[in-house]
C-alpha positions in Angstrom: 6.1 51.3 116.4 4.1 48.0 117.3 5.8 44.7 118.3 6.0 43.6 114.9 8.1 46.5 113.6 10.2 46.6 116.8 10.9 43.2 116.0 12.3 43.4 112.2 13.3 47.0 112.2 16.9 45.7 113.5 17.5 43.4 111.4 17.0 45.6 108.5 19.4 48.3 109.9 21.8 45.8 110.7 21.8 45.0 107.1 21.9 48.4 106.0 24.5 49.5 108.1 26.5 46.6 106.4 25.4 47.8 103.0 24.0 44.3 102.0 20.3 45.7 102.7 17.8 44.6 99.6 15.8 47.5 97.8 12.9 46.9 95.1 13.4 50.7 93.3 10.2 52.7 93.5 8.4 54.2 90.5 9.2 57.5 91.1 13.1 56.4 91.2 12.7 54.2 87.9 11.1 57.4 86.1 14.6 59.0 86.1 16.6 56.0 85.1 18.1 57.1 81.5 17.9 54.0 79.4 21.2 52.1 79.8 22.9 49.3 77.4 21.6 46.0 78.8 24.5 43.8 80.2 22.4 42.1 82.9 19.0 40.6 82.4 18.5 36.7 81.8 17.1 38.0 78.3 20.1 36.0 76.7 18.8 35.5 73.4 17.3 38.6 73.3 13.7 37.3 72.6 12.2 39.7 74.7 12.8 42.3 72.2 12.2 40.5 69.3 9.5 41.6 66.6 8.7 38.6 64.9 8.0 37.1 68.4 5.6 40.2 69.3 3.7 40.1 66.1 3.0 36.0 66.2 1.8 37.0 70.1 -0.3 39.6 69.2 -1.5 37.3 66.5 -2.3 34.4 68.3 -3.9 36.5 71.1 -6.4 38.3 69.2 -7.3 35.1 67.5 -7.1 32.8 70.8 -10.9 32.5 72.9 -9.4 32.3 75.8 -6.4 34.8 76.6 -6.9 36.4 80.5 -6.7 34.8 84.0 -6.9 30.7 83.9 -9.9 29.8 86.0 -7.9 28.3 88.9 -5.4 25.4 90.5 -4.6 23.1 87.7 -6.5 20.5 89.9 -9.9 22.6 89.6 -10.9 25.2 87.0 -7.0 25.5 86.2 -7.0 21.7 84.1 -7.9 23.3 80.8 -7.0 21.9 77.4 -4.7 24.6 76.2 -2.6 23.6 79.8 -2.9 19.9 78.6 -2.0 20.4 75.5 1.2 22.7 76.0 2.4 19.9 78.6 2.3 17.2 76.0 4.2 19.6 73.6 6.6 20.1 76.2 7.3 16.5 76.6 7.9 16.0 72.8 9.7 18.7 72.4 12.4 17.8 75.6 12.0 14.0 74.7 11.0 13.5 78.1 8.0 11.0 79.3 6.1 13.8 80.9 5.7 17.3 81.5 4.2 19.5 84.3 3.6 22.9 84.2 4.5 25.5 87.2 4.0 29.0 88.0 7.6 29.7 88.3 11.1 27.3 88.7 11.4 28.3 92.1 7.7 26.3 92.9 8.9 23.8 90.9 12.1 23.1 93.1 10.4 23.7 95.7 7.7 21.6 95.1 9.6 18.3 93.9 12.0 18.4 96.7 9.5 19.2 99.5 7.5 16.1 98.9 9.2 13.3 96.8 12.3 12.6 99.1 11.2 10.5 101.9 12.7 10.0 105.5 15.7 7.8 104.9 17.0 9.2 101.7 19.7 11.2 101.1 20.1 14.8 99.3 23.4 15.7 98.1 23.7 19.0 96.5 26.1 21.7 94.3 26.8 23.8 96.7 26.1 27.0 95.1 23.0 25.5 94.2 19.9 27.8 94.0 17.9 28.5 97.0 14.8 27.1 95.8 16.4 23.9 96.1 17.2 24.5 99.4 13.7 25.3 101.0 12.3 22.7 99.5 15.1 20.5 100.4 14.8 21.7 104.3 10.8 21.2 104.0 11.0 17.0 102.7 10.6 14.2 104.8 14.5 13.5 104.0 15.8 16.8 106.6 13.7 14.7 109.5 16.5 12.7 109.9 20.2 14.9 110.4 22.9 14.6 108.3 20.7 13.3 105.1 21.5 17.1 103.4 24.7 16.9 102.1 26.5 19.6 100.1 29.3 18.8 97.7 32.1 20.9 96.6 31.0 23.2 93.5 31.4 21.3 90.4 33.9 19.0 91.8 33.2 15.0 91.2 35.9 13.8 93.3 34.3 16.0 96.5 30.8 14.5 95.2 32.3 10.7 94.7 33.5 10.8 98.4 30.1 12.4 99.5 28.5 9.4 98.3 30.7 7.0 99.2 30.1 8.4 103.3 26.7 8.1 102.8 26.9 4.6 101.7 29.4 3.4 104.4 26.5 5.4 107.0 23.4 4.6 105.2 22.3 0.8 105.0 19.5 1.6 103.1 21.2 3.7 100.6 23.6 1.1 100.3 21.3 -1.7 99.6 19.1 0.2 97.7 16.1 0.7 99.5 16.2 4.3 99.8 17.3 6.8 97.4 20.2 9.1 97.1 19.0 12.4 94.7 21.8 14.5 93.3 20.9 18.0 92.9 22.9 20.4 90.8 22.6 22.7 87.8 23.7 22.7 84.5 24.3 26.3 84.1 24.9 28.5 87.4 23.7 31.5 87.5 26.2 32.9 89.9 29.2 32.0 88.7 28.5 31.2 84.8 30.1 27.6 85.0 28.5 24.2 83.5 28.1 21.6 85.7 30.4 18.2 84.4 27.4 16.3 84.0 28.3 13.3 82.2 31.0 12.6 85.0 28.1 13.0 87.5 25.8 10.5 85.8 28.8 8.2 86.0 29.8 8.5 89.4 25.7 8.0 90.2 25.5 4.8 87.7 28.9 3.5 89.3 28.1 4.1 92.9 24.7 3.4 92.9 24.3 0.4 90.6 21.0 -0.8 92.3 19.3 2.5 90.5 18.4 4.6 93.6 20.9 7.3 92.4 18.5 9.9 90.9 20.2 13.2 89.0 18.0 16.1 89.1 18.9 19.4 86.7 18.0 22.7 87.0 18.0 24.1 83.3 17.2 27.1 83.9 19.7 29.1 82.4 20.1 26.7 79.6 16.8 26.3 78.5 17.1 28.0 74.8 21.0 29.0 74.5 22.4 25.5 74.3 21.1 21.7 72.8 19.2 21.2 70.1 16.9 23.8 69.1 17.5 25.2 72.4 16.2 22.0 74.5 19.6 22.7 77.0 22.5 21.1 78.4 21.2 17.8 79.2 19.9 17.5 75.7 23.2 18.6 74.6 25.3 15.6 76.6 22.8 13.3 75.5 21.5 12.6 79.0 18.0 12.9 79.0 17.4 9.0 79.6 20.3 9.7 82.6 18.7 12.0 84.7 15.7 11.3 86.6 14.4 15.3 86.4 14.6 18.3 84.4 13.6 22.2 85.5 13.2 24.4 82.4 12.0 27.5 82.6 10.7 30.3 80.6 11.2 33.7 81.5 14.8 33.7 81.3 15.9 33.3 77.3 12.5 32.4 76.4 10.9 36.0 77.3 8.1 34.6 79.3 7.2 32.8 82.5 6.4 29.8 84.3 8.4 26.6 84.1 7.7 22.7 83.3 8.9 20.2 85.3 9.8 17.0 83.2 10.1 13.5 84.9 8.2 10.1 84.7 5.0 9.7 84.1 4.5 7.7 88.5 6.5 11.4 89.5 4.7 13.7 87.5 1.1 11.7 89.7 2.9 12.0 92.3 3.6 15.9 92.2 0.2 16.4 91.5 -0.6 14.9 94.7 1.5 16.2 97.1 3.6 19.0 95.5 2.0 21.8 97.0 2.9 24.8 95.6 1.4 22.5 92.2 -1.8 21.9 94.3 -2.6 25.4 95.9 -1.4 27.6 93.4 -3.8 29.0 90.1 -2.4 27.6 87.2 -0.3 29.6 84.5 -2.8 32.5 82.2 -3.8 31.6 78.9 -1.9 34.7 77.7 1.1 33.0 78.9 0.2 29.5 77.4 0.1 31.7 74.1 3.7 33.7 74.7 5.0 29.6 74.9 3.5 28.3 72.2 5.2 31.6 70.2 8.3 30.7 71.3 8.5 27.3 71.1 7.3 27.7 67.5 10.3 29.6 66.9 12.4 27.3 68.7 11.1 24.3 66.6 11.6 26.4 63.4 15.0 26.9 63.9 14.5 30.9 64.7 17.4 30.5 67.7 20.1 28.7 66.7 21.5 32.0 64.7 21.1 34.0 67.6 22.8 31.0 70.0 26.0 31.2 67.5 25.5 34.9 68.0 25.8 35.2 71.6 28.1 32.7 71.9 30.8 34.8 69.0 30.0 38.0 71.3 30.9 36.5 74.6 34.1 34.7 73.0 34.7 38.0 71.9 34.1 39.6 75.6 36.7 37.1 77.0 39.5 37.3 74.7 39.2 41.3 75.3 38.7 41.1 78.8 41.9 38.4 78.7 43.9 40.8 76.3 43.5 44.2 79.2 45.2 42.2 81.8 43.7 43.6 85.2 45.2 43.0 87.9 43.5 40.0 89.3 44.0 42.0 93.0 40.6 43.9 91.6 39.2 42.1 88.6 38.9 38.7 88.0 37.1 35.4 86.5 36.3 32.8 88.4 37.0 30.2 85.7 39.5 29.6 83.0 37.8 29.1 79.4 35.5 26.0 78.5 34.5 24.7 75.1 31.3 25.8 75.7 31.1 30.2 76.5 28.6 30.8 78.8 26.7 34.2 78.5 26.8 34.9 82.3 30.7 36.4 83.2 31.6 37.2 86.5 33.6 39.7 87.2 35.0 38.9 90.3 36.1 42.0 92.6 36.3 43.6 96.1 35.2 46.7 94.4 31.9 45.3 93.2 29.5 48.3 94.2 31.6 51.4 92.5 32.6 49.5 89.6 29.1 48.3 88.6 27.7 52.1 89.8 31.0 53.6 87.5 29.4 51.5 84.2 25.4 52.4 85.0 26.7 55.9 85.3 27.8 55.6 81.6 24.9 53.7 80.2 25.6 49.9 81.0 23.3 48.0 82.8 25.1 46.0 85.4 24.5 44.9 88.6 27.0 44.4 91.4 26.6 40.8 93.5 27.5 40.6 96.6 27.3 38.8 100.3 24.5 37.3 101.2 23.8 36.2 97.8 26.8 35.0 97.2 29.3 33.6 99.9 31.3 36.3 101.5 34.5 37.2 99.5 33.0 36.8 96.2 31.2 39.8 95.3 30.9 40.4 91.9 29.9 42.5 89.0 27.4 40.2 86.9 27.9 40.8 83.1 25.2 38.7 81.3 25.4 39.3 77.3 22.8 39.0 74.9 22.6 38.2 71.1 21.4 42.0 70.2 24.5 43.7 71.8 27.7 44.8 69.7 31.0 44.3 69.8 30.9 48.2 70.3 29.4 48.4 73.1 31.1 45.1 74.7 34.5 47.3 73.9 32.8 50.3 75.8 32.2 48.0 79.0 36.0 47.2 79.2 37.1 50.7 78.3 34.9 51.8 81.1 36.0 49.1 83.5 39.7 50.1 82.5 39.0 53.7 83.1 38.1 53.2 86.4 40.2 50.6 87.4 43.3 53.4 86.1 41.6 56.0 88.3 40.7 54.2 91.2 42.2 51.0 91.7 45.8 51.5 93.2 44.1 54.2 95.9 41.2 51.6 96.8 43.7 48.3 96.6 45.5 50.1 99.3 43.1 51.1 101.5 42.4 47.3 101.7 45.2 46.3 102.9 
């Protein structure tokens, strides 16, 4: 074993002796999965599966002149008119000022918060916001200077109105408005299936920070197609588009594709063409995947969604009122949330016996997936139910038997040997 190995190997079998160690299945192991019942890909809208959507891709492929690779960084052979074009569609179709396209949401984050905070300003974040966020918050200008990254209390505004309110007593700058204080958060977590209160947020920012250096940044990403207006999200949906200063949306969660737009001002979007550099370095978006967007977004435009939205959001009112109506003990099964106006296809299923419940349902044909430490904080693992517009009430009813047949069989042995 060279160095290198020697180096790394421990840390992987500390991990695995802790059962927390990563594993990316191998071929041969995937060959032998039996199809399951999907209850845990981002496919919320089921789109993915969708044949209308394949037949207007193949369509639009086979007539398209331009379909593989994209010639390059969007600043060299990468600037093409379909990219231009789809980024101007973008903006109309979010209402926002400008658009810029991304390889993926976690460049995007990355990119925006590694290069537009400067030294002197101030990040305050959810904090169970995603990590994407977090590099590119540690790689700004804004983490030379300590204490200017700030986590607030998950979805709480008083934690967040007292964050700010420190950082103005400590912070001339901030409190004269010469710097900038960004809020980072997003509107649906994909952790813990909660919706950010972010009306409250833009208030607390317009009432703190009256000088307008409070700037609101959303990640949309599990939002983008499932909630607003024709799908445009949650910001769309509170009316805040001319609140926030930023918007992530991405594509290959509901929408069934990939890459992401980041929409802003016009003086940001220049500016993360300049320095973002995951914008700068990295080969634009394929022309096969400009295509698969303008697919969906047709859809989206044409109203194709909004039955499947009222769809999912019936099945997963129907998921709670089940769950709520088998009365696990909350010792091994739990939400992390009491009910909202708004259902959120992403359910938590809160438990110390993650790993064998989520292996108990894949071993009868659901597709679930235990979460647990160091994705999420210690004490929270979790089995991740994520419901889509083409499951059934059936099968919804066969998760919960299944959970309640193990939980009758298991539970008071495994609850004991906790203690």
């Amino acid at each position: 074993m060279n160095s290198l190995d020697a180096r790394l190997q421990p840390a992987l079998d500390s991990r695995k002796s802790r059962g927390i160690l990563r594993r990316v299945p191998p071929s041969s192991v995937l060959r032998q999965v039996p199809r399951q019942i999907d209850f845990s890909s981002n496919d919320y809208l089921s789109l993915a599966s969708s044949a209308d959507l394949r037949l207007n891709f193949i369509d639009q492929i086979q007539a398209a002149p331009r379909v593989l690779g994209s010639g390059g960084s969007r600043l060299l052979d990468g600037g093409t008119l379909e990219h231009a074009l789809l980024e101007e569609r973008l903006a109309a179709f979010f209402g926002a000022p400008s658009a810029l396209l991304y390889t993926s949401g976690f460049d995007a984050n990355v990119g925006f918060f590694g290069c537009v905070p400067a030294e002197g300003d101030v990040l305050v974040y959810d904090s169970l916001i995603h990590a994407s966020v977090h590099d590119g918050m540690r790689s700004s200008r804004a983490a030379r200077i300590p204490g200017s990254l700030i986590p607030f209390e998950h979805n709480s505004t008083a934690s967040l109105r007292a964050v700010i309110r420190s950082a103005l007593q400590t912070r001339p700058r901030i409190a004269d408005g010469s710097s900038s204080l960004f809020i980072a958060i997003e509107s649906l977590y994909s952790m813990d299936g909660d919706i950010s209160p972010m009306t409250e947020i833009c208030d607390i920012a317009d009432e703190l920070l009256p000088k307008g250096n409070g700037h609101v940044v959303v990640d949309e990403a599990h939002a983008t197609g499932v909630y607003g207006p024709n799908g445009r999200g949650l910001v769309a949906h509170f009316g805040l588009e001319n609140r926030v200063t930023a918007r992530l949306h991405t594509f290959g969660k509901a929408l069934a594709s990939s890459g992401a737009v980041f929409l802003t001002s016009e003086i940001v979007r220049s500016y993360l063409v300049n320095y973002s550099r995951p914008q700068v370095f990295t080969t634009a978006i394929s022309f096969g995947t400009v295509i698969s967007l303008h697919v969906v977004f047709d859809a989206l435009e044409a109203g194709y969604c909004l039955s499947r939205s009222e769809r999912l959001q019936a099945l997963v009112r129907f998921f709670l009122e089940r769950f709520r109506a088998y009365n696990f003990s909350t010792s091994v099964i739990r939400l992390p949330w009491t009910e909202t106006a708004l259902y959120t296809p992403i359910i938590p299923l809160l438990s110390p016996f993650a790993k064998p419940l989520a292996l108990h349902l894949q071993e009868r044909g659901f597709l679930v997936r235990p979460i647990t430490h160091p994705t999420v904080p210690k004490g929270q693992d979790r089995v991740r139910v994520c419901i889509h517009t083409d499951n059934t009430e059936e099968e919804i009813t066969g998760v919960l038997e299944c959970l309640k047949g193990w939980i009758d069989s298991n539970a008071n042995h495994s609850v004991a040997s906790k203690l």
